[in-house]
C-alpha positions as YAML, in Angstrom:
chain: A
units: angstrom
residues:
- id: 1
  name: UNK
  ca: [0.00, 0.00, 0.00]
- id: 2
  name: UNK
  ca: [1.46, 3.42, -0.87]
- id: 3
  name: UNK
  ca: [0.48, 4.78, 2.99]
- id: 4
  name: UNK
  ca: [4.07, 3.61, 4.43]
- id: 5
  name: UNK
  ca: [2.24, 3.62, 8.09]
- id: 6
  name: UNK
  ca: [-0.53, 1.13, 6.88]
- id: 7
  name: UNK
  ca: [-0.15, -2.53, 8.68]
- id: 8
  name: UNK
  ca: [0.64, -4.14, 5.51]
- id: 9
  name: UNK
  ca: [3.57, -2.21, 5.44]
- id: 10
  name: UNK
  ca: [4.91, -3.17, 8.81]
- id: 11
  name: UNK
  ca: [7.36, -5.45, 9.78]
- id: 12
  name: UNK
  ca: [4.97, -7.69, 12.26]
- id: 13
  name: UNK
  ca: [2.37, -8.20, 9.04]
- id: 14
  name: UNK
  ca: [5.00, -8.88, 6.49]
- id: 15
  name: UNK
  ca: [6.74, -11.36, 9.10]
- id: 16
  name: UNK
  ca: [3.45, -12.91, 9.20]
- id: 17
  name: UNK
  ca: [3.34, -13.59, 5.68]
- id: 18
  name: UNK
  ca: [6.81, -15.04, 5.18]
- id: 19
  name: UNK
  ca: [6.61, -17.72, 7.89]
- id: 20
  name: UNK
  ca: [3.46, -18.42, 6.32]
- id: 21
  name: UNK
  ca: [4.68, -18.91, 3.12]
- id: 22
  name: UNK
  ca: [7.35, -20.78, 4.92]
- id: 23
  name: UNK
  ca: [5.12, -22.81, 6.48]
- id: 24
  name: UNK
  ca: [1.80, -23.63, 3.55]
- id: 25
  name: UNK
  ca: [4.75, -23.63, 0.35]
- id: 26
  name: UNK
  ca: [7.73, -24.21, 1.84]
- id: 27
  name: UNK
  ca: [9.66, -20.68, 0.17]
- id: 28
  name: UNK
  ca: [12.47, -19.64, 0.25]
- id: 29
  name: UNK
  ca: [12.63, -16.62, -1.74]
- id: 30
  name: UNK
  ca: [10.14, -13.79, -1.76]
- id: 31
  name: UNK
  ca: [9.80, -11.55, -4.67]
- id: 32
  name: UNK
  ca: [8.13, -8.18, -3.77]
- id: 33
  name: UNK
  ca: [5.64, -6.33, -6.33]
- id: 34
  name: UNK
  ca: [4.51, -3.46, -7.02]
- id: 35
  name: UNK
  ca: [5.79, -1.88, -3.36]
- id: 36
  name: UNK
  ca: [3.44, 1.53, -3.11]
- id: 37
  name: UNK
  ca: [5.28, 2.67, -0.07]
- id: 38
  name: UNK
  ca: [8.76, 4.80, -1.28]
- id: 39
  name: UNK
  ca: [10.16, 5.13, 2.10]
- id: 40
  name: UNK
  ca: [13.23, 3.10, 3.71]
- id: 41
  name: UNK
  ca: [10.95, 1.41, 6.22]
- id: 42
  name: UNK
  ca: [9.29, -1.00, 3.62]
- id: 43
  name: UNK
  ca: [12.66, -2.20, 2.50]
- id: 44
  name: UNK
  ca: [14.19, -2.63, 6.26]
- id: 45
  name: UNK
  ca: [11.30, -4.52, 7.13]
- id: 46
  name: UNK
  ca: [11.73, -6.81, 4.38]
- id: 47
  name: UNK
  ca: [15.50, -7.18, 5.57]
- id: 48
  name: UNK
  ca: [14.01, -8.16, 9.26]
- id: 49
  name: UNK
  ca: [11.43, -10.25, 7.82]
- id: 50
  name: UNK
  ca: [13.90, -12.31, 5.85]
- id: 51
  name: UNK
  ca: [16.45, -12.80, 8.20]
- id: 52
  name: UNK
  ca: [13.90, -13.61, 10.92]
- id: 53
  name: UNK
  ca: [12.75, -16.25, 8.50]
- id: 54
  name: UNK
  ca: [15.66, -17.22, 6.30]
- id: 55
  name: UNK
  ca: [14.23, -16.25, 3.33]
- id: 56
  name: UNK
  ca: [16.18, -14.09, 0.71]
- id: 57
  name: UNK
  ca: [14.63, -10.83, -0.63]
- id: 58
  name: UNK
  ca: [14.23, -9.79, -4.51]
- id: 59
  name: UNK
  ca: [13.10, -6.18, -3.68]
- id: 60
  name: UNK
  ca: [11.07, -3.80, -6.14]
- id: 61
  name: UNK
  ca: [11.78, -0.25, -7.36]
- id: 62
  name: UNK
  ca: [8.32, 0.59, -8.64]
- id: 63
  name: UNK
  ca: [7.00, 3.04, -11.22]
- id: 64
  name: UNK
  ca: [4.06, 4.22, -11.18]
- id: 65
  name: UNK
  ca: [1.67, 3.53, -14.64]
- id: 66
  name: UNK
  ca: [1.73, 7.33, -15.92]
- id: 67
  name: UNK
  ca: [5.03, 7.21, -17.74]
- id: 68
  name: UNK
  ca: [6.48, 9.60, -15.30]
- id: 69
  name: UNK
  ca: [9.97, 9.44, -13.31]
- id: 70
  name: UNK
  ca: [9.19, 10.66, -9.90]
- id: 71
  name: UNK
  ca: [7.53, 7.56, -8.30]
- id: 72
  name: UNK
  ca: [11.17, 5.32, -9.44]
- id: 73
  name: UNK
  ca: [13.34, 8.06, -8.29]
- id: 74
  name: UNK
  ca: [11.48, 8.28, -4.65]
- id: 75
  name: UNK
  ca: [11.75, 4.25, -4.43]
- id: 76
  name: UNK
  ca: [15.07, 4.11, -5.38]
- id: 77
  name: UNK
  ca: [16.63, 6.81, -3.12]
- id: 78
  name: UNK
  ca: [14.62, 4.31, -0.50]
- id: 79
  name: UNK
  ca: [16.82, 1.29, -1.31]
- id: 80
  name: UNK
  ca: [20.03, 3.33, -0.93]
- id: 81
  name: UNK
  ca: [19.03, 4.51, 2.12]
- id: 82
  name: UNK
  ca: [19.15, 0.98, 3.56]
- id: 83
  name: UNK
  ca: [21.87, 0.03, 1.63]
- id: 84
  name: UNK
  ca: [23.95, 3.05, 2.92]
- id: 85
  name: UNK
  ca: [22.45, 2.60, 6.79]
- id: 86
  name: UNK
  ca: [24.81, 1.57, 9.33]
- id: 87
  name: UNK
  ca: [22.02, -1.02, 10.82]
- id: 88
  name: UNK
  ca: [20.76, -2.63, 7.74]
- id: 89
  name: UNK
  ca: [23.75, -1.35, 4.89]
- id: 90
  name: UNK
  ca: [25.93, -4.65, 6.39]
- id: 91
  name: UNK
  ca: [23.21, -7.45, 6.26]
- id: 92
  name: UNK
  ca: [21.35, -5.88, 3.02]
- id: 93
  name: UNK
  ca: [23.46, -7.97, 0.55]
- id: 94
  name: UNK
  ca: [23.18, -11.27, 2.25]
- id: 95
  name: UNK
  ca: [19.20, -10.94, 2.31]
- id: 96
  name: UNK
  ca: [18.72, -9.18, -1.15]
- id: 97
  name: UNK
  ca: [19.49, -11.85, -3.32]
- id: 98
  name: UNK
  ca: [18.90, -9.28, -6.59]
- id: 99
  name: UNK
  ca: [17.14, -6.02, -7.45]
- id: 100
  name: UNK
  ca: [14.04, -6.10, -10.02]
- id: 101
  name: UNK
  ca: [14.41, -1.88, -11.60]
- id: 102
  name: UNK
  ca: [10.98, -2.41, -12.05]
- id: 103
  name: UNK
  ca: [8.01, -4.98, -13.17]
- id: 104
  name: UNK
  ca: [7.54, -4.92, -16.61]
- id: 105
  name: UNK
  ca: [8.35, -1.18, -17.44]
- id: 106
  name: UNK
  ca: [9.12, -1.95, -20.58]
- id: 107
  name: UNK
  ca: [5.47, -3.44, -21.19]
- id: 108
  name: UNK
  ca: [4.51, -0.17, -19.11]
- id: 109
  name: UNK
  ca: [6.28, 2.72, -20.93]
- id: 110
  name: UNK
  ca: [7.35, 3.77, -17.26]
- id: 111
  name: UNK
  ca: [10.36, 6.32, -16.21]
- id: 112
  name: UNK
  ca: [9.57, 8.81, -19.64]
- id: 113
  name: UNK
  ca: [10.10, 5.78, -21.96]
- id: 114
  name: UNK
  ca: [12.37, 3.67, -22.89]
- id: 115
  name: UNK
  ca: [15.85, 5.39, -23.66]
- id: 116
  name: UNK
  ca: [15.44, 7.41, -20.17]
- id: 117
  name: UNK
  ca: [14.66, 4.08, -18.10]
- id: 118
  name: UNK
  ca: [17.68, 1.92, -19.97]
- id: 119
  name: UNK
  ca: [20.01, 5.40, -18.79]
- id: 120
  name: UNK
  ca: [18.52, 4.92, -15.49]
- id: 121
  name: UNK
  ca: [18.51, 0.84, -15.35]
- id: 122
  name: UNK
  ca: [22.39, 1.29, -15.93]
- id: 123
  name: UNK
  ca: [23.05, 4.00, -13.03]
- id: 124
  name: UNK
  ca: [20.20, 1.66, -10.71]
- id: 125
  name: UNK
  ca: [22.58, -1.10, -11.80]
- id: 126
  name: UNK
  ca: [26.41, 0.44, -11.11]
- id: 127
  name: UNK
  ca: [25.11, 1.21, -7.47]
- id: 128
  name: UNK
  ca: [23.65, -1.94, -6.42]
- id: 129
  name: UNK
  ca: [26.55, -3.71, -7.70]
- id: 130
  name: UNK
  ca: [28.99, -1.75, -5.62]
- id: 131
  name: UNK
  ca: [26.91, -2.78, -2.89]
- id: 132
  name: UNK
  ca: [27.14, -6.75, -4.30]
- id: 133
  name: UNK
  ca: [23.41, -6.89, -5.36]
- id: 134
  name: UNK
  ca: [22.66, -8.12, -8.94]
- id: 135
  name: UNK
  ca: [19.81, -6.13, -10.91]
- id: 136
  name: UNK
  ca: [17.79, -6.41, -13.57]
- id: 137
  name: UNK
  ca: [14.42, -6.06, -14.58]
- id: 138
  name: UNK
  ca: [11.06, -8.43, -14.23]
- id: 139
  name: UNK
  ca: [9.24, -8.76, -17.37]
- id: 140
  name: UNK
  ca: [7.80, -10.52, -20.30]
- id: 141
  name: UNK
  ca: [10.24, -10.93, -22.72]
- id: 142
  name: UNK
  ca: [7.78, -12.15, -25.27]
- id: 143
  name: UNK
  ca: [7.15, -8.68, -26.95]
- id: 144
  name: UNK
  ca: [7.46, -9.16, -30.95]
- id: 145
  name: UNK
  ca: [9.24, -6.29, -32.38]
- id: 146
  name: UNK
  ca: [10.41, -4.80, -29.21]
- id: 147
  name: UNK
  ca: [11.60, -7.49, -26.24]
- id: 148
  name: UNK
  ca: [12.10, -10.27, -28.59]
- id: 149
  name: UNK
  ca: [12.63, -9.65, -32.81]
- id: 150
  name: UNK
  ca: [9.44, -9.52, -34.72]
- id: 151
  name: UNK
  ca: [8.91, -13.22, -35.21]
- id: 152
  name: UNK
  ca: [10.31, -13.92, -31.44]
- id: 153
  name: UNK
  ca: [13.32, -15.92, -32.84]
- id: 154
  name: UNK
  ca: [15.49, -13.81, -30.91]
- id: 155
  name: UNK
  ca: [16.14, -10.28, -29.09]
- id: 156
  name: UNK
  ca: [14.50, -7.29, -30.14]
- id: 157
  name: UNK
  ca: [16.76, -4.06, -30.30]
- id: 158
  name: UNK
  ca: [15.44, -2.38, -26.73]
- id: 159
  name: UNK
  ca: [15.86, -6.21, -25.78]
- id: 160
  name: UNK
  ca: [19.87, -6.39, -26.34]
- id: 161
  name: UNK
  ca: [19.83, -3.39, -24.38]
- id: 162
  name: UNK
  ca: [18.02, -4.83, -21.50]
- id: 163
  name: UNK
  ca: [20.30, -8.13, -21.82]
- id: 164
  name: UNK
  ca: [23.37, -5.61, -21.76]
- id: 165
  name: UNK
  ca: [22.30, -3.57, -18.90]
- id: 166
  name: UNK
  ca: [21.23, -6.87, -16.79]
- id: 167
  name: UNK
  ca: [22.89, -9.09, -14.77]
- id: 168
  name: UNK
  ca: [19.56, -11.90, -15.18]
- id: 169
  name: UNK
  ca: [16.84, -12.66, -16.61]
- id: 170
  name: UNK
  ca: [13.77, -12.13, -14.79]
- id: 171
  name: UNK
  ca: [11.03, -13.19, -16.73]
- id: 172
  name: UNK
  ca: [7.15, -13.02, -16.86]
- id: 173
  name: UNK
  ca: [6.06, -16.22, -18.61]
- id: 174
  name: UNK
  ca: [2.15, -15.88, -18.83]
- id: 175
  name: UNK
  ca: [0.53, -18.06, -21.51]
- id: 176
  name: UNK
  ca: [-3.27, -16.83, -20.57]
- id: 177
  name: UNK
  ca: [-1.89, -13.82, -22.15]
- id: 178
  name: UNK
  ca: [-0.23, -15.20, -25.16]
- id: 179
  name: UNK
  ca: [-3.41, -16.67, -27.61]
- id: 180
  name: UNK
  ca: [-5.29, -17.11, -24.25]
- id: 181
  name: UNK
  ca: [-3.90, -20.81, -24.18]
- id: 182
  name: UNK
  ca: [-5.95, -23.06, -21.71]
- id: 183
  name: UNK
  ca: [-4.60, -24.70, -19.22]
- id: 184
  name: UNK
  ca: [-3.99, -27.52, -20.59]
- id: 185
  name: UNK
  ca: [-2.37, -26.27, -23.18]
- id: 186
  name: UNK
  ca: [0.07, -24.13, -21.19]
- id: 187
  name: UNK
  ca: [2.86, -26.08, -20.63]
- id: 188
  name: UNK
  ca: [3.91, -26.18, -24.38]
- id: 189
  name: UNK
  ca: [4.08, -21.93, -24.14]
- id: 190
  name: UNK
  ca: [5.88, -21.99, -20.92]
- id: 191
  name: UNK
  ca: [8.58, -24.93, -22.06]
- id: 192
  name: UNK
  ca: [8.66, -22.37, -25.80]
- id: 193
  name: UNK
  ca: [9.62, -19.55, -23.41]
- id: 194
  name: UNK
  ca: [12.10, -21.42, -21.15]
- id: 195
  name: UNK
  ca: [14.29, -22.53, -24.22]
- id: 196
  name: UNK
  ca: [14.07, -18.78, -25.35]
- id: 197
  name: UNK
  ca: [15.92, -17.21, -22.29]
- id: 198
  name: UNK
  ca: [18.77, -20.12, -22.15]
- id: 199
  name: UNK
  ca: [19.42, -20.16, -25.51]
- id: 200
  name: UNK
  ca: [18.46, -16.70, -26.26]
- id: 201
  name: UNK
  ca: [18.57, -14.42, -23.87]
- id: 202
  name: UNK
  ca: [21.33, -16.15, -22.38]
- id: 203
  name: UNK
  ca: [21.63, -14.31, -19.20]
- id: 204
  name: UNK
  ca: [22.19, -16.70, -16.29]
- id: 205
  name: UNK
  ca: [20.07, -16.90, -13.23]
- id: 206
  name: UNK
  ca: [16.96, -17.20, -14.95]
- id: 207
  name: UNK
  ca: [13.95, -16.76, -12.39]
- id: 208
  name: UNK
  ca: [9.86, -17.12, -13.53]
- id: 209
  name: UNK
  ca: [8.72, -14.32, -11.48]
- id: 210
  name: UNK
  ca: [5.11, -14.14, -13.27]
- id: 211
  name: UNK
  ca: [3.48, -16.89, -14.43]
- id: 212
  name: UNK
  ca: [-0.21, -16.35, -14.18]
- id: 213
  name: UNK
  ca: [-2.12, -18.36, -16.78]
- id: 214
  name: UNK
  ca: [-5.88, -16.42, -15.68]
- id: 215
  name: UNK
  ca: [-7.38, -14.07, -13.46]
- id: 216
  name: UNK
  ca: [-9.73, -12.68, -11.76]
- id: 217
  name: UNK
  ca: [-11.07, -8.98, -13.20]
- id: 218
  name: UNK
  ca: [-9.50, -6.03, -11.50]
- id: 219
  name: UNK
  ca: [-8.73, -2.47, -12.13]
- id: 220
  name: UNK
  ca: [-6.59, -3.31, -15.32]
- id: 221
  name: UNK
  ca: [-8.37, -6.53, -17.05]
- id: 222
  name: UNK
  ca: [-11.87, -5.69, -15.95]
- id: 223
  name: UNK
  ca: [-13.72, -7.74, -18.37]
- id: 224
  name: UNK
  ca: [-11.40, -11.23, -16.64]
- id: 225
  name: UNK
  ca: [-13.64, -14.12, -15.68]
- id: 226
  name: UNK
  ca: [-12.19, -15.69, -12.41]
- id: 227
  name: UNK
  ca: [-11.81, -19.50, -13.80]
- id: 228
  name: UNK
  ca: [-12.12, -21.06, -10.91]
- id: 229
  name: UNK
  ca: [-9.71, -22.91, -8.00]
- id: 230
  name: UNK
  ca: [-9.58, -26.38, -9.98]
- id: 231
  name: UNK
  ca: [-8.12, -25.22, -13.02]
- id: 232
  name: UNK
  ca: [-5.26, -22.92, -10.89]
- id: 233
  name: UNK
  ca: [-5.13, -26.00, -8.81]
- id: 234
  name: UNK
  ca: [-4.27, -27.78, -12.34]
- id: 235
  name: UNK
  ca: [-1.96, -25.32, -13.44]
- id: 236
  name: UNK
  ca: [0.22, -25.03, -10.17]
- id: 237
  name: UNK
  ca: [0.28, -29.09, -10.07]
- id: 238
  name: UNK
  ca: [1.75, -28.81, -13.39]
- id: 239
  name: UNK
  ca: [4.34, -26.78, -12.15]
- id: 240
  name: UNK
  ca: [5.40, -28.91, -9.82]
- id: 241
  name: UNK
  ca: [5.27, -32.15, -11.57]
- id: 242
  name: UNK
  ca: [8.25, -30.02, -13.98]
- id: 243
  name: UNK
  ca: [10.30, -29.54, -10.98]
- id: 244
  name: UNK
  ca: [13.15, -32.15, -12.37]
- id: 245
  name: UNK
  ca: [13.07, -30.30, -15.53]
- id: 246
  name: UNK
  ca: [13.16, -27.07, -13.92]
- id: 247
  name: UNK
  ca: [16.28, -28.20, -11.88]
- id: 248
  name: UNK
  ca: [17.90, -28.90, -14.74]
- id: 249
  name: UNK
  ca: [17.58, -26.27, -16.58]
- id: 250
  name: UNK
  ca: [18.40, -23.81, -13.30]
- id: 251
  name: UNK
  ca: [15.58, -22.12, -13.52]
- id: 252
  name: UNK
  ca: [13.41, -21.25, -10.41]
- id: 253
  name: UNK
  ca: [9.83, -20.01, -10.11]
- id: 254
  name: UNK
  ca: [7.17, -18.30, -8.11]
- id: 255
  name: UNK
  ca: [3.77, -18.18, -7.73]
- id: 256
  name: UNK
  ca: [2.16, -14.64, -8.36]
- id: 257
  name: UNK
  ca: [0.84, -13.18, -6.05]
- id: 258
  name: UNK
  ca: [0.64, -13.92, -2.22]
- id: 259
  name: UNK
  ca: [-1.74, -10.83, -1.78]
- id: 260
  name: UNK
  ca: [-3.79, -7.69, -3.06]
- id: 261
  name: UNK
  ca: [-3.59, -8.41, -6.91]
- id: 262
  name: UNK
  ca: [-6.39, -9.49, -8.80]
- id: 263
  name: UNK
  ca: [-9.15, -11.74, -6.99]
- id: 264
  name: UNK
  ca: [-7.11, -15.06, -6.94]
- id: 265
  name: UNK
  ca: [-4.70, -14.67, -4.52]
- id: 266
  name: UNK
  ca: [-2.98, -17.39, -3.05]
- id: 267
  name: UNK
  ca: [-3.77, -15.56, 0.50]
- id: 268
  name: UNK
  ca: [-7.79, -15.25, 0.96]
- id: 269
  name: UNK
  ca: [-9.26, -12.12, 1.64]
- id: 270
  name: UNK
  ca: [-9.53, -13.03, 5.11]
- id: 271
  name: UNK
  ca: [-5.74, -13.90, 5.68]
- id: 272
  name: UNK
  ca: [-5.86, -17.84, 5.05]
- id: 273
  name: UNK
  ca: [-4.28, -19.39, 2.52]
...
């Protein structure tokens, strides 16, 4: 929530949700989204979190949706804060396993477009590394003509530049929106994608970070039909029957989202999960 004082924001709630995520999926690795709040607190209670549950951290420097710079600059003076703080500064890079400049801001036209946010990705990028944090960016990489080349055989031109500014590939693999595959025909999209980025993209540490194949209608997709818990049930079972071939490939994966995105989260409006 943007209002840094809200309880979501705090470190007793957040705590709450990693030992439950701990507990109900067995994570180890939390990737924040879309992080309203631009303050330090967010961030150092993400550190405390983590370290009180032995998860590692992928935090967010979000943008807001209006193409404008102010929102990233705000949440990015946040994270040096903590990475220049004498309390959290020391423990910082041993919890923050990377830093995401952003969730598909490419896709989003954020920071005043794209040659301003690639100038900004490589000065976001020079500082965490001097702190020992990777970065890089979360997105789809399946964008004909721009991400990938126009028949998605390989990298676009604002692609190589995210490839040369990255240190990973962070990638939004999300066949519902790609010829709104069903289900059951997802797996042949998200196997299509995963030989992309290692023989592509070639970046290494390759991490799913989206993967939605539906959802519910919100703000954004308003005209969404919720499919229904068997199908997700389907599609996350599928996942983890492909954890072997995952493995071998080095490629890791979350589920999107924990909370407060969409109508299926995998936490219930009434805090179960």
């Amino acid at each position: 929530m943007e209002d840094c004082n809200a309880f979501s924001n705090t470190y007793e709630h957040i705590n709450n949700d990693f030992a439950a995520m701990k507990r109900d999926f067995g994570a180890t690795m939390v990737r924040v989204y879309y992080p309203l709040c631009t303050e330090p607190s967010v961030f150092e209670n993400l550190i405390r979190a983590g370290v009180n549950n032995n998860m590692a951290v992928i935090p967010q420097v979000w943008f807001d949706f209006d193409g404008g710079t102010e929102t990233g600059r705000r949440s990015s003076e946040a994270l040096y804060a903590v990475m220049n703080s004498t309390t959290y500064g020391p423990v910082a890079p041993y919890v923050f396993h990377s830093a995401d400049f952003g969730s598909e801001p490419i896709g989003d036209g954020v920071d005043g477009g794209t040659e301003h946010f690639i100038a900004d990705l490589k000065s976001f990028k020079a500082k965490m590394n001097s702190y020992g944090v990777p970065v890089g960016i979360s997105e789809d990489w399946d964008r004909p003509g721009i991400m990938s080349n126009a028949d998605g055989t390989g990298l676009g031109d604002i692609g190589h530049q995210i490839k040369q500014s990255s240190d990973y590939a962070h990638a939004h693999i999300m066949p519902f929106y790609h010829n709104n595959l069903t289900e059951a025909e997802s797996w042949r999209y998200i196997a299509s994608q995963l030989e992309f980025l290692k023989s592509t993209v070639q970046l290494p540490g390759v991490l799913i970070t989206e993967t939605q194949w539906a959802w519910g209608p919100n703000e954004h997709s308003p005209s969404r039909n919720d499919v229904g818990v068997s199908q997700y049930t389907a599609y996350w079972k599928k996942y983890d029957s492909e954890c072997e071939t995952l493995k071998k490939m080095g490629i890791g994966w979350f589920i999107h989202t924990w909370a407060n995105d969409g109508t299926f989260d995998m936490n219930k409006d009434d805090g179960g999960s």
